[in-house]
C-alpha positions as CSV (number, residue, x, y, z in Angstrom):
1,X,-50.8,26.8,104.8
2,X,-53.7,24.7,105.7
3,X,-55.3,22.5,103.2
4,X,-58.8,22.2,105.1
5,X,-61.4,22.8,101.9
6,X,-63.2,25.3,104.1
7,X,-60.6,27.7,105.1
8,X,-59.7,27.7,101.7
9,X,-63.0,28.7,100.3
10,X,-63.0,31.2,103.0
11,X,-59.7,33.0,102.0
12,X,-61.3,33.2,98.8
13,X,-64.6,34.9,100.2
14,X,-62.3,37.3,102.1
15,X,-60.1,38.2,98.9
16,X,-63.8,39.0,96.9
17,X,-64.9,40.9,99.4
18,X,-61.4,43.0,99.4
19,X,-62.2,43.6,96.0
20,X,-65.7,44.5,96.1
21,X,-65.2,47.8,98.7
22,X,-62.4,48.6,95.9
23,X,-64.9,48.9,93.2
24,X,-67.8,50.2,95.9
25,X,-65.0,52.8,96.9
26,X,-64.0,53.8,93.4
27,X,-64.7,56.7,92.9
28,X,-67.8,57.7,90.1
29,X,-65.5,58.8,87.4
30,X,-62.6,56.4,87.6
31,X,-63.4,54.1,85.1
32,X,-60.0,52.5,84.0
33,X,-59.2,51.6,87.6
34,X,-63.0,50.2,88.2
35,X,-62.3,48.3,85.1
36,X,-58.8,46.5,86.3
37,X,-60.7,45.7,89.7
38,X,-63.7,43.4,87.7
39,X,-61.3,42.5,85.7
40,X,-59.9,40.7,88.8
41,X,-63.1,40.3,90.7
42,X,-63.8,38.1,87.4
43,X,-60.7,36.0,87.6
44,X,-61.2,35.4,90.9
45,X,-65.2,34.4,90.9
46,X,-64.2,32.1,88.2
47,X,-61.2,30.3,89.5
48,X,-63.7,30.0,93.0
49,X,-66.7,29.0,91.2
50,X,-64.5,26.4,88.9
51,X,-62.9,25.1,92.5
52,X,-66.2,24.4,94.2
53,X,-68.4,23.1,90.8
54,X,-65.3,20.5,89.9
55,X,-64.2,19.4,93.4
56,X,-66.0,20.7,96.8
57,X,-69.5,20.1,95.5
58,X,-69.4,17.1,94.0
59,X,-67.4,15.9,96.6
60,X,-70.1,17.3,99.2
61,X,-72.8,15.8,97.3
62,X,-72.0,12.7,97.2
63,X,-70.6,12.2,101.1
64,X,-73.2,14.5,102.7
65,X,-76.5,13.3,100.6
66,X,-79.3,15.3,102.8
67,X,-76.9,18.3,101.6
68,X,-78.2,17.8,98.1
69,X,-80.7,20.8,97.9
70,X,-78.0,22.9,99.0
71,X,-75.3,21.9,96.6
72,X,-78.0,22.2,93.6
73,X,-78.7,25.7,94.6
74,X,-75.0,26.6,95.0
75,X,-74.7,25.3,90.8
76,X,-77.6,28.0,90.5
77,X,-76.0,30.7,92.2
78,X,-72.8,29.9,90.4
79,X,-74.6,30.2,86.7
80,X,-75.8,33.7,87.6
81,X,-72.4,34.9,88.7
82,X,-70.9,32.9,85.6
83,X,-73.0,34.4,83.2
84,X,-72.8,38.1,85.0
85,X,-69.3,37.7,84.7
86,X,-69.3,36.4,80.8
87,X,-71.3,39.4,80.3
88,X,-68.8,41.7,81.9
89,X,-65.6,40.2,80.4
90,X,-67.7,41.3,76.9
91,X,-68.3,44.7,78.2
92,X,-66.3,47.8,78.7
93,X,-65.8,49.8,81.8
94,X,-67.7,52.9,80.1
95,X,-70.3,51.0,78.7
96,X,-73.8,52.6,80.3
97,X,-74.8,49.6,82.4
98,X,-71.0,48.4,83.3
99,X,-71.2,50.0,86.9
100,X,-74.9,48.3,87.6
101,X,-74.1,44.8,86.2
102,X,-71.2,44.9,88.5
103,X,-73.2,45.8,91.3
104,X,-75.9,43.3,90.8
105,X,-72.5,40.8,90.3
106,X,-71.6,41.8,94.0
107,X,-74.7,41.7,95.6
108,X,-75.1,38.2,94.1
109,X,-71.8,37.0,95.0
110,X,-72.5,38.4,98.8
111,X,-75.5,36.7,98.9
112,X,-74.2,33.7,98.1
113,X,-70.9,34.0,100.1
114,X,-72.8,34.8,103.6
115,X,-75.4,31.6,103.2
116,X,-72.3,29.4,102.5
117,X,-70.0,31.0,105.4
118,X,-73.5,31.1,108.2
119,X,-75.3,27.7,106.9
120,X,-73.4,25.4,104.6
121,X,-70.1,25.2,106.0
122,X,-70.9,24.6,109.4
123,X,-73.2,21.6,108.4
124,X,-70.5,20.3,106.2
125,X,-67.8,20.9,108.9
126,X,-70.2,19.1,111.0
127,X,-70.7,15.9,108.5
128,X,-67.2,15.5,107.6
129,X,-63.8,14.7,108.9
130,X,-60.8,17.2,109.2
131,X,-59.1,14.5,107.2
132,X,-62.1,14.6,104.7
133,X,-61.8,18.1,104.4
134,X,-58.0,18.5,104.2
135,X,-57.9,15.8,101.1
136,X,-60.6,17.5,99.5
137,X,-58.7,20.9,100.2
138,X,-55.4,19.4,98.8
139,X,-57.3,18.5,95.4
140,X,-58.4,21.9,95.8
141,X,-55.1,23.0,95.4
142,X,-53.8,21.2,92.3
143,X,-57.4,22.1,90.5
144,X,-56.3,25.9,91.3
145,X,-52.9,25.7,89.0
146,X,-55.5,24.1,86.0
147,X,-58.5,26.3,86.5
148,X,-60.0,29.1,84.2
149,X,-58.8,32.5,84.7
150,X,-61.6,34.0,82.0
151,X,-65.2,32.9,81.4
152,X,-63.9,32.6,77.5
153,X,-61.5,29.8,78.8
154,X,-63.0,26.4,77.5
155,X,-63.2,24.9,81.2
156,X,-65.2,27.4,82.2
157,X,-67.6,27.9,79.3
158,X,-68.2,24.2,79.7
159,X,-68.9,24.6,83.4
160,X,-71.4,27.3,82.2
161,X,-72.8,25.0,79.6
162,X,-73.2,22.3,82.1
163,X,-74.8,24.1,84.3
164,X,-77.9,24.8,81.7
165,X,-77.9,21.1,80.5
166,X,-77.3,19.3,84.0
């Protein structure tokens, strides 16, 4: 298994998008199973977003410096998908606007996934070293075992508060 940070974020990306076509393909009336699937289209948004805040961004910030506007949007991006998702852990699948808060959660997420994937990793693959990006990869990879699973997890609440405060 490679430990490059990048190809790691990516295999994330690819397992979001898997689960967004499940909930796009769900059909109208199946609201238990569209329920299970943002259940893990949460846990999986918030183990990713806890990965890159605590480790790939910091670490990108301060080794890549003209990179700075693009980290600080990333932690912006990352709020609105945080709180989306908070808001959606608190809801339930037949709740009126369940369907269209997920929705706006996908579109959101894809957004942010394709200007990552077509501008910001290349220019950090450019900046830094396979080594670079294997060791920040590898912490990547302990951080996984440790991170939140739920937004109500304390870690990830006080990513969310950080996020307004920072």
């Amino acid at each position: 298994m490679s430990t490059d940070a990048i190809v790691l974020l990516k295999n994330d990306h690819k397992e979001m998008r898997r689960l967004f076509k499940q909930f796009q393909n769900a059909a109208e009336d199946a609201t238990e199973r569209k329920g299970a699937i943002v259940k893990d289209i949460i846990e999986a948004l918030t183990v990713h977003t806890y990965l890159e805040n605590e480790c790939m961004y910091p670490e990108v910030r301060q080794l890549l410096p003209d990179l700075e506007d693009d980290v600080l949007e990333s932690y912006e991006e990352h709020h609105v998908a945080d709180v989306l998702c908070a808001e959606l852990y608190a809801m339930k699948p037949e709740d009126e606007r369940f369907d269209a808060k997920t929705t706006v959660l996908i579109e959101n997420v894809t957004h942010h996934v394709e200007e990552e994937e077509q501008d910001w990793f290349p220019k950090v693959r450019e900046g830094l070293s396979r080594k670079q990006l294997q060791e920040i990869g590898a912490r990547m990879i302990e951080l996984r075992e440790k991170a939140p699973r739920s937004p109500a997890q304390p870690s990830a609440l006080k990513k969310a508060v950080d996020a307004i405060t920072d």
